[in-house]
PLY file of the C-alpha trace (Angstrom):
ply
format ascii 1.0
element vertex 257
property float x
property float y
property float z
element edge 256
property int vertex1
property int vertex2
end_header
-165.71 38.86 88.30
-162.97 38.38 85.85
-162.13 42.35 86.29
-161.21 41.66 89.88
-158.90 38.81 89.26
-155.44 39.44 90.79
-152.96 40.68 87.97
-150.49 37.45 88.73
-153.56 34.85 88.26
-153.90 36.45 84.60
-150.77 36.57 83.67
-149.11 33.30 84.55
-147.64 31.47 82.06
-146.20 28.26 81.90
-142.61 28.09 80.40
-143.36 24.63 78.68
-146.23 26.76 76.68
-142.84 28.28 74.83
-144.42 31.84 74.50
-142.23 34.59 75.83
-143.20 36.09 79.26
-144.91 39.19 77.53
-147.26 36.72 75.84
-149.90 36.43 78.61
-153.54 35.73 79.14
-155.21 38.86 78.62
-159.37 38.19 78.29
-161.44 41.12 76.87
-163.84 42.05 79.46
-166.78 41.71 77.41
-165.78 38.38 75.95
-168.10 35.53 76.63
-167.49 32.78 79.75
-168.49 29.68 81.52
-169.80 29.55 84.76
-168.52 27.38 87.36
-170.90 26.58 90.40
-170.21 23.64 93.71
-173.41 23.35 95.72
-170.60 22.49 98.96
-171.82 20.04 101.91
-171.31 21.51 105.38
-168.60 18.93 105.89
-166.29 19.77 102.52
-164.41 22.14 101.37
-163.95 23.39 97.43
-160.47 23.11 95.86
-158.89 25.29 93.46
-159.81 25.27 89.57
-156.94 24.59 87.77
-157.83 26.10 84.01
-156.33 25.08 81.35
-155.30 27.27 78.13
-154.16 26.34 74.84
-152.84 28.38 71.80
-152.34 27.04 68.33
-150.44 30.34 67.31
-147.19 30.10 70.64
-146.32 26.50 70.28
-143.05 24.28 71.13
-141.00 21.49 69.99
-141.87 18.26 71.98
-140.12 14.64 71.03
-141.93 11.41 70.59
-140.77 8.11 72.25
-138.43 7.35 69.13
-136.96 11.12 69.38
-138.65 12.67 66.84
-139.17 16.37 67.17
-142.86 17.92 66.29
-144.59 20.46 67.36
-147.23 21.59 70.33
-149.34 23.88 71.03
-148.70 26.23 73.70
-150.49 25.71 76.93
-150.77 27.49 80.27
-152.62 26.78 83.66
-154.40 29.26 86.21
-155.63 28.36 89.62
-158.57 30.15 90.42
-160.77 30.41 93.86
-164.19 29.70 93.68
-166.20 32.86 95.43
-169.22 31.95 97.83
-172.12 32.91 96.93
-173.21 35.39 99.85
-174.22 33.02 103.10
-175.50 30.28 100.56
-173.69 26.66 100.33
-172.75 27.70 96.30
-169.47 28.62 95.48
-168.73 30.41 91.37
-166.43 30.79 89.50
-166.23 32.55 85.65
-164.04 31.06 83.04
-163.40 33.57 80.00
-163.51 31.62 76.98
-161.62 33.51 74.62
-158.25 34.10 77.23
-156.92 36.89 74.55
-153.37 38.08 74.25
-150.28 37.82 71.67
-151.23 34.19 71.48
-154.53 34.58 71.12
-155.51 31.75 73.97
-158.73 29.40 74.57
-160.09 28.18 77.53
-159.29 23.98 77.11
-160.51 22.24 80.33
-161.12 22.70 83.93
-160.30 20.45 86.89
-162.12 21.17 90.05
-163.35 19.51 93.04
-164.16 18.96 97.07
-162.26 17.84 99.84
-162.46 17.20 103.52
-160.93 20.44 104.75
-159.89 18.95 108.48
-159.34 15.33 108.18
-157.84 15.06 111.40
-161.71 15.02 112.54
-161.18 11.08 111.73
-158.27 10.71 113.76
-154.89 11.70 114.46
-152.64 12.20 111.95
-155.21 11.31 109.42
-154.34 13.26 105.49
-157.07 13.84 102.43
-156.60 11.02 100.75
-158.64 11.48 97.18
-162.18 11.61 95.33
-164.67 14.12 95.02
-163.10 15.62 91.69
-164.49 16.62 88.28
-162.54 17.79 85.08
-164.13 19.11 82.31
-163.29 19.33 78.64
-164.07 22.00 76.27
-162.37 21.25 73.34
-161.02 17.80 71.08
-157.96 17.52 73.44
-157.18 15.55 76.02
-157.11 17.21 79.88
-153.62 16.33 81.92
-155.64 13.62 83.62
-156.67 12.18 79.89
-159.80 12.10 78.09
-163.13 12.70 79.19
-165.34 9.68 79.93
-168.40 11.07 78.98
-169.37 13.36 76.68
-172.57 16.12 77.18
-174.07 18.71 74.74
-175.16 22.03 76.33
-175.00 22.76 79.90
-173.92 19.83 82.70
-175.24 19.31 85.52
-173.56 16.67 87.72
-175.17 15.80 91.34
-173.44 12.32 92.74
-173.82 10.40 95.86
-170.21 10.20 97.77
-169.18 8.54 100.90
-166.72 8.75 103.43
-163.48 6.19 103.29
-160.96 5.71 105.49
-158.68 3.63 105.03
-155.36 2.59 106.54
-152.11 1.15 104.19
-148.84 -0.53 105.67
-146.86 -1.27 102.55
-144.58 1.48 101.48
-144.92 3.25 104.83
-147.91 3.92 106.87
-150.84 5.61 106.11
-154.40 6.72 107.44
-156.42 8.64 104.64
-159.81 9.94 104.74
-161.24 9.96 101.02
-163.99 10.38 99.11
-165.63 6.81 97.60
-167.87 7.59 94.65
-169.65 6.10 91.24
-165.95 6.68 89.55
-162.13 6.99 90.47
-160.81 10.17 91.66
-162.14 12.17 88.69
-165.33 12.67 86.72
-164.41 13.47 83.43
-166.35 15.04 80.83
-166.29 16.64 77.55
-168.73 19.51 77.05
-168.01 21.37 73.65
-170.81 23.80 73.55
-171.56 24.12 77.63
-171.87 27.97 79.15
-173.04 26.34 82.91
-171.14 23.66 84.75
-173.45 22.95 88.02
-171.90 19.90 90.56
-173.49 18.96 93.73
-171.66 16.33 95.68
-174.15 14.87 98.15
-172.23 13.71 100.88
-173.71 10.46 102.98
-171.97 10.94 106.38
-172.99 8.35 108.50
-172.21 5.78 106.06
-168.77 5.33 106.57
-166.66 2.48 104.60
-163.35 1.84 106.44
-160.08 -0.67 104.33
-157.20 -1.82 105.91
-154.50 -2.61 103.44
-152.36 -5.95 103.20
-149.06 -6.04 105.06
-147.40 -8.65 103.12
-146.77 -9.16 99.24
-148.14 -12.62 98.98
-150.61 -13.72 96.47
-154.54 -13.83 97.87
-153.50 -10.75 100.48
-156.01 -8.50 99.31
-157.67 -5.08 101.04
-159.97 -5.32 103.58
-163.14 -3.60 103.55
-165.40 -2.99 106.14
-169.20 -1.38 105.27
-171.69 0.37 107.36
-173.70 -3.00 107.60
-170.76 -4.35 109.24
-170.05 -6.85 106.47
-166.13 -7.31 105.55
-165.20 -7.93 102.24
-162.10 -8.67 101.13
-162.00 -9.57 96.99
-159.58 -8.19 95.68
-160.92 -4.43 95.20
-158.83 -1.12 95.35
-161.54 0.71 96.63
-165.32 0.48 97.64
-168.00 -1.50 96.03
-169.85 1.94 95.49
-172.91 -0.26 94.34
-172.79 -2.16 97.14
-172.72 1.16 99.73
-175.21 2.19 97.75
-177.54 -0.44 98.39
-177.03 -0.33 102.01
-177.90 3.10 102.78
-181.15 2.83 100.54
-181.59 -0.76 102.66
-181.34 1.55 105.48
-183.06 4.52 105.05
-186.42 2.21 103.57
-186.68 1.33 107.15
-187.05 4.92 108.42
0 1
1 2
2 3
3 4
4 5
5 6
6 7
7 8
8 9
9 10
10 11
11 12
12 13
13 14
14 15
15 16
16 17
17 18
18 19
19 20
20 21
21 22
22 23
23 24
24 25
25 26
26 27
27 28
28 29
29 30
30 31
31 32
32 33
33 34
34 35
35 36
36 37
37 38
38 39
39 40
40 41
41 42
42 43
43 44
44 45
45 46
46 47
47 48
48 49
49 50
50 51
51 52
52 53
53 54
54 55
55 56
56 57
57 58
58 59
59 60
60 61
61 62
62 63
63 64
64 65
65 66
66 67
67 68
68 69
69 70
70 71
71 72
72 73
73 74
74 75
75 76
76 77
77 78
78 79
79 80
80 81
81 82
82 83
83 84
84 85
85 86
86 87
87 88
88 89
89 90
90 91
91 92
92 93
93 94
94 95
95 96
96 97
97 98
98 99
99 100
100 101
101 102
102 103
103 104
104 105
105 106
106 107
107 108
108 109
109 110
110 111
111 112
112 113
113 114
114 115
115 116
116 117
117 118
118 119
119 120
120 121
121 122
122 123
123 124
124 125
125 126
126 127
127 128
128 129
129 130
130 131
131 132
132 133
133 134
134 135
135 136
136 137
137 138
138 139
139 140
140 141
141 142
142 143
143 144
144 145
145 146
146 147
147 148
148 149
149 150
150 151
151 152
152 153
153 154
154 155
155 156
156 157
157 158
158 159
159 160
160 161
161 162
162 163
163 164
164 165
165 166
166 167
167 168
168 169
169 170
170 171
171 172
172 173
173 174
174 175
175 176
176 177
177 178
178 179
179 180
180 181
181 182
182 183
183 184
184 185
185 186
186 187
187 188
188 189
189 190
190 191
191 192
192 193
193 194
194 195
195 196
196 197
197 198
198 199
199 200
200 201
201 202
202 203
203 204
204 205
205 206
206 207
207 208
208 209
209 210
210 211
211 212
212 213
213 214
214 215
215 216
216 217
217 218
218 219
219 220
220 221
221 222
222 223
223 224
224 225
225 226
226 227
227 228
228 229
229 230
230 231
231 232
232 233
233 234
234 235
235 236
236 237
237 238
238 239
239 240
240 241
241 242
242 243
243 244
244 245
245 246
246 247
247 248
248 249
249 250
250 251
251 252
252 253
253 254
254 255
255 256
């Protein structure tokens, strides 16, 4: 797979990496890798990986807060497509480990994910809001989203329960957002130091949509305003769902089937 990469996706580099433009990613084709694989639901699309490289050998001068020069390693990112797997639902992806060249690159983490691909299906004018994303580490340093949350040895395997959330903000300019509400934030994060297979299944639970309507006012006790499939509203002070609590309601719900 790697051999029919386009040329530009292998050779980008990042001019904060400080290596000279001749300094590239350059994987041997034999070299080993780590396989990427979404199991996608009908209603999602994937996104982009967005692979991270680091070099110890091309690095540049960064400051600290009080000024103080030191150096970095070198770093570059690639965005890479995740193929389909013939007619299946599974989408793949190969990440060389060893990314070669001058500066003799390794693969450092990967941050990957699903999204609604038409969220005007919600509504008019309705954007992806977030959710539905994993990163994962494969080395001691942190990802550009921070450090990894959990940490695995061998292969992961992540399947998670997700639900739909739309929700509507006034401050700041208005807003109608269809998202993703899941166990975490917007990202999974793990570190995996010795993993060769990355699996992640989102399961998607449709028809148990949570809907928020943000405050309109900065006043103190003006919280978000959630409304769950039960038809409960709950307003207590949250910044997104009570996944536990949507959780409970659709196995409330499907017990009675």
């Amino acid at each position: 797979m790697i051999k029919k990469m386009p040329i530009a996706i292998l050779t980008l580099c990042v001019s904060l990496s400080g290596c000279a433009k001749d300094q590239n990613l350059a994987p041997p084709p034999d070299g080993e890798s780590i396989t990427v694989t979404v199991k996608v639901p009908k209603e999602l699309v994937t996104e982009n990986l967005q692979v991270m490289y680091r070099s110890t050998l091309c690095t540049f001068t960064d400051h600290s807060a009080f000024g103080e020069a030191y150096q970095r390693d070198g770093y570059q990112r690639t965005d890479l497509q995740l193929v389909r797997k013939g007619q299946s639902d599974l989408y793949v992806a190969k990440l060389p480990i060893d990314g070669g060249g001058v500066c003799q690159w390794r693969l450092s983490n990967v941050t990957f994910g699903v999204a609604y691909g038409h969220p005007t299906n919600f509504g008019e004018n309705v954007t992806y809001g977030a959710g539905g994303g994993v990163v994962v580490i494969f080395d001691h340093n942190n990802s550009p989203r921070g450090g990894a949350d959990i940490k695995v040895e061998g292969d992961l395997t992540i399947k998670k329960d997700y639900y739909p959330w739309l929700s509507e903000a006034f401050l700041g300019g208005y807003r109608k957002q269809i998202s993703l509400a899941g166990e975490g934030r917007i990202y999974l994060k793990y570190q995996a130091l010795q993993v060769r297979q990355v699996y992640f299944e989102p399961v998607l639970h449709s028809d148990f949509l949570v809907k928020s309507e943000g405050t309109k006012v900065h006043k103190i006790g003006s919280f978000i305003k959630f409304s769950y499939p039960d038809g409960t509203t709950v307003a207590d002070g949250r910044f997104q769902p009570d996944f536990r609590k949507l959780q409970a309601i659709r196995q409330a719900a499907e017990s009675k089937q």
